[in-house]
N, C-alpha and C positions, 0 to 999 in steps of 0.2 A: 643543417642539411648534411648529410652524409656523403662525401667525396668518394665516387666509384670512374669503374672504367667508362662508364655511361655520361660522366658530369662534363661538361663543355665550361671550360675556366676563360672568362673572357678580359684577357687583363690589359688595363690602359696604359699606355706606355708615354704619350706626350698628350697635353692639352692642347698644342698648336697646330691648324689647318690652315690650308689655303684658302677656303671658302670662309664663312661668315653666316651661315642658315638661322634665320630668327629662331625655326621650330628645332632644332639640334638640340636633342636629350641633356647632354652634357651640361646642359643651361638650365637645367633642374634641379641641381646639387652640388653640394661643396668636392671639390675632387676632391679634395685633403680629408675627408671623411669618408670616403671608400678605403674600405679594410685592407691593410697592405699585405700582399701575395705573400705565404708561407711557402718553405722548402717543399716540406709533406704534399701539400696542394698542388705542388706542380707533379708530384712523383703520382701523385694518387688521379689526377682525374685523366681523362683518356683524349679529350680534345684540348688545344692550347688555340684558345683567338685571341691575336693581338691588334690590339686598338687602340683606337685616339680619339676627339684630336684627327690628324693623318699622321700614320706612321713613318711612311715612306720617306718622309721629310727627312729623318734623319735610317739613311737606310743599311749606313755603318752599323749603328750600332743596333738595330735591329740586328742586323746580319750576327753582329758578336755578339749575342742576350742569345738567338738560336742556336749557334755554334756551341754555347754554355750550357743547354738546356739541353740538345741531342747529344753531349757528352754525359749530362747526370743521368739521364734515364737511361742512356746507355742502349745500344743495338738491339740487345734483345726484346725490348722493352717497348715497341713503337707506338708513336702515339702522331696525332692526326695534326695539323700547324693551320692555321688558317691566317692570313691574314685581311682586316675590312681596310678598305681603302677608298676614296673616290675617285680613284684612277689617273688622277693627274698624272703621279711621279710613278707611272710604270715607264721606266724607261729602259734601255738597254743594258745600262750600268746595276738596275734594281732587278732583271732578268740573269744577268752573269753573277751577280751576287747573292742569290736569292732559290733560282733555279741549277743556273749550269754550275751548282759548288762539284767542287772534283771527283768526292766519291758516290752523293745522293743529294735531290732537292733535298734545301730547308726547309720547304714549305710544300704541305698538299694540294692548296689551289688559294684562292683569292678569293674576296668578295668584295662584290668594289660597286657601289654606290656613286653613280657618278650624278652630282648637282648644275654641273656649269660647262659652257662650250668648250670651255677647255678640257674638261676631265673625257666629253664626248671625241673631243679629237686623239687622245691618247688611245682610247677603246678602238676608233678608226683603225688606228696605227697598227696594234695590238693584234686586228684583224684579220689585216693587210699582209702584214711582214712576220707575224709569227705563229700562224696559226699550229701549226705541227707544232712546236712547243706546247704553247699553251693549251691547246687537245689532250696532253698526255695528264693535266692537272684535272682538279676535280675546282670546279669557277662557279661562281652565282655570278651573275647579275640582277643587281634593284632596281628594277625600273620606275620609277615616280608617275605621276598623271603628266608632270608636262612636259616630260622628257619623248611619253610616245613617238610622236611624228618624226622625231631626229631616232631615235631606235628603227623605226620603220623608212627611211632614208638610208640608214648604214646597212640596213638589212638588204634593201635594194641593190644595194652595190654590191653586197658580200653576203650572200645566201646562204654560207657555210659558219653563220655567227653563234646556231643554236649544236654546233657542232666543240664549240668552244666554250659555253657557257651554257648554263642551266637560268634560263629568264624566269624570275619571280616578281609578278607586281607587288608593291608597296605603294603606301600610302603614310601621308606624314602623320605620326600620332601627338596628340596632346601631353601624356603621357607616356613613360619611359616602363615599358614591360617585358620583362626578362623570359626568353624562353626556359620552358621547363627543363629540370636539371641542368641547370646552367648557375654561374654564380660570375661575381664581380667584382675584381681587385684590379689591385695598382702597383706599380713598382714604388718602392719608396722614395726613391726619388724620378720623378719624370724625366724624359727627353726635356731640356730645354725650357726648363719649367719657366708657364707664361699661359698669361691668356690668348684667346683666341687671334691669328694674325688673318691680314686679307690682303695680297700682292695686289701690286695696280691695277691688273685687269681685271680685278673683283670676281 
């Protein structure tokens, strides 16, 4: 496949999450046999999505893999950042890190898949306390079938949520299918390399 400014490079950064989801893609393949990210590949495609895994977990060194990567490309050169997430570890520390950097975001919006009450309380939060930031980004939200009623609960309270995020349904697939122009690497070495983790409160 040919690398243009049109290609959406979605590169896995750590294998390790918070949740634990039977149906989670990642559980279809050897990470260690996904193709590891070349220089050229990052200069040449026009989106950067970094994934996991949850990223967030380690949001240092997210934070300094971006700082590396808007230094290569360089100012004139802009390109789109996205990072997927299931929203647990947006927190304050990952908003000052991530957004308020001193001269521009690292990042163009998020997308954040949130699985568990917990990832839904962070979105609360997120809502709540920073909406005018997060407005200024470009945000998916995936909403799953059995997350509705709680989406429609936080929407109730905070009416200005579609104002923040761009709501997409999903549904869990069987299989792992790549949108078009889109491609799929890895760092060569992961965050924290390990399988999949689940904190106590599952």
């Amino acid at each position: 496949m040919e690398i243009t400014k049109e290609t959406s490079l979605h590169l896995l950064v750590t294998a390790k999450c918070n949740n634990n989801c039977p149906l989670c893609c990642n559980r279809e393949y050897n990470l260690l046999e996904i193709p590891v990210v070349q220089v050229d590949e990052l200069a040449k495609a026009g989106t950067l999505c970094i994934t996991g895994g949850e990223p967030l977990i380690f949001t240092d060194q997210v934070k300094h893999l971006l700082r590396n990567y808007k230094y290569m490309v360089g100012s004139s050169n802009p390109k789109k950042v996205y990072i997927y997430t299931t929203g647990r570890n947006m927190t304050l520390d990952v908003l000052e890190d991530l957004i308020f950097y001193w001269d521009s975001p690292l990042v163009s919006g998020f997308s954040i898949g949130p699985k568990s009450y917990q990832d839904w309380k962070q979105i609360e939060w997120l809502v709540e306390e920073h909406h005018d930031t997060m407005s200024k980004l470009n945000n998916r939200l995936y909403l799953f079938p059995e997350w509705e009623q709680t989406f429609k609960d936080i929407n109730k309270e905070n009416p200005d949520i579609s104002e923040i995020f761009e709501v997409i349904p999903r549904k869990w697939q069987k299989s792992f299918k790549p949108a078009k122009n889109s491609i799929f690497r890895r760092l060569p070495l992961l965050f924290n390399v390990g399988v999949y983790v689940r904190d106590e409160n599952g």
